[in-house]
ZALO-965704 format. One line per 10 residues: number of its first residue (from 1); their letters; for each residue x, y, z of C-alpha. Coordinates in Angstrom, 1 decimal, decimal comma, always signed. Example, Ala and Ser with C-alpha at 12.3 -4.5 7.8 and 13.67 -1.06 7.14 Angstrom:
REM residues 2
1> AS> +12,3:-4,5:+7,8  +13,7:-1,1:+7,1
This chain:
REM residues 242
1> XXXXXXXXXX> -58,0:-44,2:-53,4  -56,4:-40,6:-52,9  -52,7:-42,5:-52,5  -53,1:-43,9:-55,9  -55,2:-40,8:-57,9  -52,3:-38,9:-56,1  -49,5:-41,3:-57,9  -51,5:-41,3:-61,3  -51,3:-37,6:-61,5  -47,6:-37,3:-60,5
11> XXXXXXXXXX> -46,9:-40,1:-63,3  -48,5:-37,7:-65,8  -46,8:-34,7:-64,7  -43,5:-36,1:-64,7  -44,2:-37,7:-68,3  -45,5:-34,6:-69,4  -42,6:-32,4:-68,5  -40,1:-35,3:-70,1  -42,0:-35,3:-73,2  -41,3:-31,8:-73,7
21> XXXXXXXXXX> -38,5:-31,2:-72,3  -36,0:-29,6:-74,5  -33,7:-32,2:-74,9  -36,2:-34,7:-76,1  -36,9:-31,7:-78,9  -33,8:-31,2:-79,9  -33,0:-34,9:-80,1  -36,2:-35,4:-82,1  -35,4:-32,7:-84,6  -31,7:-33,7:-84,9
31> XXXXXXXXXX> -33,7:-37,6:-85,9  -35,6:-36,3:-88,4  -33,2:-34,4:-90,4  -30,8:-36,8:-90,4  -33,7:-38,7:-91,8  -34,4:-36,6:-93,9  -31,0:-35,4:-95,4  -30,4:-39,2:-96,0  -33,5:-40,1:-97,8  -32,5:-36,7:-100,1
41> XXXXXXXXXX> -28,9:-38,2:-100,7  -29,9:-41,7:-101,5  -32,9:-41,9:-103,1  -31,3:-40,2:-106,8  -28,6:-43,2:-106,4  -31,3:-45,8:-105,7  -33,3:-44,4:-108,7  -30,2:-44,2:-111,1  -29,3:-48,1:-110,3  -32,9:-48,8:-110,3
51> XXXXXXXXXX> -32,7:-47,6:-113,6  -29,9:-49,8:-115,2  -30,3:-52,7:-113,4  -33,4:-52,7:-115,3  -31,9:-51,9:-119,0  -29,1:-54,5:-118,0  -31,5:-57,3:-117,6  -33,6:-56,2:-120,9  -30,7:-56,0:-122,5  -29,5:-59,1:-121,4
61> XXXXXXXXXX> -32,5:-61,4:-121,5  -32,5:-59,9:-125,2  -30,2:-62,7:-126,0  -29,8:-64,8:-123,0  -32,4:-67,1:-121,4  -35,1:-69,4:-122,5  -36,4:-67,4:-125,3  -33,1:-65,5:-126,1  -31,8:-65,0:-129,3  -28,3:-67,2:-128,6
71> XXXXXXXXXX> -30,8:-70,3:-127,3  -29,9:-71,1:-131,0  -26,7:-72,7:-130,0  -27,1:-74,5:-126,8  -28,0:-73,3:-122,8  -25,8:-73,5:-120,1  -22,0:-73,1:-122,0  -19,2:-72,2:-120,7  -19,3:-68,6:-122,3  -23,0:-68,2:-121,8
81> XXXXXXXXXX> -22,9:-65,6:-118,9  -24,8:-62,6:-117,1  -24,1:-60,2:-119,0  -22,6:-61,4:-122,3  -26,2:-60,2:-123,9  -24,8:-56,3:-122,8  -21,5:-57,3:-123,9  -22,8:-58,1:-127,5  -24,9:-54,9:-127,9  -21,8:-52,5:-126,7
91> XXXXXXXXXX> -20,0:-54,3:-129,5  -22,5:-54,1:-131,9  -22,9:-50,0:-131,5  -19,2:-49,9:-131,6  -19,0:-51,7:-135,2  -21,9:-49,5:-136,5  -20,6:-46,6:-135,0  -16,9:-47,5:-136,6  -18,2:-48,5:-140,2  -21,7:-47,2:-140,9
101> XXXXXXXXXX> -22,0:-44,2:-139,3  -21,1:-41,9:-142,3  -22,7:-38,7:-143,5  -23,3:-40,8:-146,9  -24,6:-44,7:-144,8  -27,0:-41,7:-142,4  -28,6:-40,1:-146,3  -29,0:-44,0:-147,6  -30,5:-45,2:-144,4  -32,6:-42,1:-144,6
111> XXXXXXXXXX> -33,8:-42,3:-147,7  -34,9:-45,8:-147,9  -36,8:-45,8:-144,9  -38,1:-42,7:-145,3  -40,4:-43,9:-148,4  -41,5:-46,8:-146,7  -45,4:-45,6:-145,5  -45,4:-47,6:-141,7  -41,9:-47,1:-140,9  -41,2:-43,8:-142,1
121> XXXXXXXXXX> -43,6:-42,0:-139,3  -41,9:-44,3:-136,6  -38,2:-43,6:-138,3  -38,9:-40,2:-138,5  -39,9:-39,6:-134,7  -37,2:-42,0:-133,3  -34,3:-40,2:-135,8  -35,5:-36,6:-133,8  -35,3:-37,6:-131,2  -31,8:-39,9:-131,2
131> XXXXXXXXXX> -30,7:-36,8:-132,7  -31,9:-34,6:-130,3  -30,2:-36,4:-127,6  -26,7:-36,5:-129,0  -26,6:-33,1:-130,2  -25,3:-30,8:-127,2  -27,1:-29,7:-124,3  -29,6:-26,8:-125,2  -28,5:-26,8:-129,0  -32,1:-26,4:-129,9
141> XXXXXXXXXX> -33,3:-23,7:-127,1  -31,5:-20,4:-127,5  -32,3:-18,8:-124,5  -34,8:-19,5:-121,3  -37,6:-16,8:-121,1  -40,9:-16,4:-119,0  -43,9:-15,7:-120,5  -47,9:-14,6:-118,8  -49,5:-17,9:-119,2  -52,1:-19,6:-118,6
151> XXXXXXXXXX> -53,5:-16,5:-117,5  -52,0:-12,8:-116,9  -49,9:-12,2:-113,6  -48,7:-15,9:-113,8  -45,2:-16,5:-115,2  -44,4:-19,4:-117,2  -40,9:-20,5:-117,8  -40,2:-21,4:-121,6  -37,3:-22,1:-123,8  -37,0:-20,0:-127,2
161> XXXXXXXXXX> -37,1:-22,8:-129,6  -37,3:-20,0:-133,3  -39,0:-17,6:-134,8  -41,9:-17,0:-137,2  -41,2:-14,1:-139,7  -43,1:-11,7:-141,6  -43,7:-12,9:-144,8  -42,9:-9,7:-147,1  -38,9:-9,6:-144,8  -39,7:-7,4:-142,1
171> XXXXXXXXXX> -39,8:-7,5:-138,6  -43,1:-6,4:-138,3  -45,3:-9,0:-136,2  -42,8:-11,1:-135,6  -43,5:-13,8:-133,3  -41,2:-15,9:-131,3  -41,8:-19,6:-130,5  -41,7:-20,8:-127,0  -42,0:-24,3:-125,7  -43,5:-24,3:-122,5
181> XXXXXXXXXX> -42,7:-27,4:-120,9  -44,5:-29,9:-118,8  -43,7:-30,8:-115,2  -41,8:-33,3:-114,3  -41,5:-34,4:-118,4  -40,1:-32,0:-120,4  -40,8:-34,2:-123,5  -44,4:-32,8:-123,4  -45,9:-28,9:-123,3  -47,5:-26,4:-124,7
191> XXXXXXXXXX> -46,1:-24,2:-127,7  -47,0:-20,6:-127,7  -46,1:-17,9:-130,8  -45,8:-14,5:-128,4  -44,9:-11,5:-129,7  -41,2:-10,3:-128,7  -42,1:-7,2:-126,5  -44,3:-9,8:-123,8  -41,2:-12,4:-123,5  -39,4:-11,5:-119,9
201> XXXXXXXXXX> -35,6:-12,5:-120,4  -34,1:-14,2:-117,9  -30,4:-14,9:-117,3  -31,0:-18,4:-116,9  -29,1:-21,2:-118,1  -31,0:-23,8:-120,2  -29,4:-26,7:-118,0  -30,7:-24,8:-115,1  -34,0:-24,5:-116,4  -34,4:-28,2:-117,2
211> XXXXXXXXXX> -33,1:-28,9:-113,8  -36,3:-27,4:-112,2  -38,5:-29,0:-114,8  -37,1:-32,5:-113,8  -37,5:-31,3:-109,6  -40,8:-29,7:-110,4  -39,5:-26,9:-108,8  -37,8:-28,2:-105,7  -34,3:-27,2:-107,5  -34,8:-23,5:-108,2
221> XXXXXXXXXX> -32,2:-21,1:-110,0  -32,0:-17,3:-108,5  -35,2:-15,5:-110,1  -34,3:-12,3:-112,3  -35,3:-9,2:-110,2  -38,0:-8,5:-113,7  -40,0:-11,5:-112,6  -40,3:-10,9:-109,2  -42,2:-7,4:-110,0  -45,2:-8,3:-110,8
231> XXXXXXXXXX> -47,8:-5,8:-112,1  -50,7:-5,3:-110,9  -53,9:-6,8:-113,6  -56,0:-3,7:-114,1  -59,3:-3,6:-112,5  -62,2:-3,1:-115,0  -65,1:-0,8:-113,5  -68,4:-2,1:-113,1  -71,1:+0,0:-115,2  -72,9:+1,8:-112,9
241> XX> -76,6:+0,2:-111,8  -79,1:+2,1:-113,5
C-alpha cells in the first residue's frame, strides 16, 4: 500500500510541475494568439462573402428558378445559368444609369411619385437614403464633436449634422444639431440641439468616427487631450439637519 500511495504522489508531482512548467505556458499562449489573431483576420472576409453570396442568390433567384421571372420562356436552356439573373440587373442599372438618369428624368420621376399618397412616404425615405449613400463620405456631417450626454461627466461622440438660428438673424441662442449615433447601427440615434459653448471639438475624422460606431468601440481613434480632462460634477451640500 505505501509502494503504490508513494507512486500516486510522484505521478502528481511530476504532472504538476509539467503542467506549469514554462514551456507548456509559453506554448499555450503562443496557441491562443495565433488563435486569436486568425479569428480577427478572417472573420471581416467570412462576413463580407457571407454577405454577397447572399445578394447574389436573391438576386439571382429574382429571375432564375421555379418561380423566376424568365420561367416565362422555358427551364433548363442552354443560356439559363447561375448567375445570368445578376448579369441582367448589372445591365439594367447600366441602361438607366446611361439614359434616364438626368437632372430633368430625376425632377419627373420625382414629381409623379411624389403626389401619389402610399408611395410617396416609401419614395421619399428610400430617395434619402439612395442619396445619402452616393453622395461622398461625411458630405452631410461637418465635423465629429463630443457632447455630455446622457448624463454630465459622460462624453458622447456626435456628428454636427446643422444649425438652428435665431429667428430675428443673430447669433444669439443658437443651437447646433448633433446626431448621436447608435452602436453598432449608425442608421439609428438620438438628435440633440446643444448650445455651441458645451460641444468639445475633436480632431476627428468622420470616417474614423463611423469606424468606431461600426466596432462598438474596439477600433478607437487617439482621444483629443480636451476629452480626457474631465471635470469634476460639483457636489451640492446637504441642508444641514435641523
Amino acid at each position: 500500500m505505501n509502494t503504490s500511495d508513494e507512486q500516486q504522489d510522484d505521478y502528481s508531482d511530476s504532472h504538476e510541475v509539467i503542467s506549469k512548467s514554462p514551456i507548456h505556458r509559453r506554448v499555450e499562449r503562443h496557441v491562443s494568439r495565433r488563435i486569436v489573431s486568425g479569428f480577427v483576420v478572417l472573420v471581416p472576409v467570412l462576413v463580407t462573402l457571407w454577405v454577397i453570396l447572399i445578394v447574389f442568390f436573391f438576386v439571382d433567384k429574382l429571375f432564375r428558378g421555379p418561380n423566376g421571372l424568365l420561367t416565362i420562356f422555358g427551364e433548363d436552356r442552354a443560356w439559363d445559368f447561375p448567375g445570368l439573373g445578376v448579369l441582367i440587373t448589372l445591365v439594367m442599372f447600366y441602361i438607366v444609369g446611361s439614359f434616364f438618369a438626368g437632372e430633368r428624368l430625376q425632377r419627373w420621376q420625382d414629381a409623379i411619385l411624389n403626389r401619389i399618397p402610399v408611395v410617396k412616404g416609401i419614395y421619399g425615405v428610400a430617395r434619402q437614403a439612395t442619396k445619402a449613400l452616393s453622395g461622398p463620405g461625411g458630405h452631410h456631417f461637418s465635423r465629429v464633436v463630443f457632447v455630455e450626454w446622457p448624463r454630465p461627466g459622460v462624453r458622447a461622440l456626435g456628428f454636427v449634422t446643422g444649425h438652428l438660428y435665431n429667428p430675428d438673424g443673430t447669433d444669439r441662442n443658437t443651437k447646433v444639431a448633433v446626431y448621436i449615433p447608435t452602436v453598432p447601427n449608425p442608421t439609428s440615434g438620438m438628435l440633440a440641439f446643444v448650445s455651441e459653448e458645451d460641444i468639445i471639438e475633436s480632431n476627428i475624422t468622420v470616417q474614423d468616427a463611423m469606424k468606431t460606431v461600426f466596432s462598438g468601440g474596439i477600433v478607437l481613434p487617439e482621444a483629443p487631450k480636451n476629452i480626457l480632462r474631465t471635470p469634476m460634477s460639483p457636489q451640492v451640500e446637504e441642508p444641514p439637519n435641523e
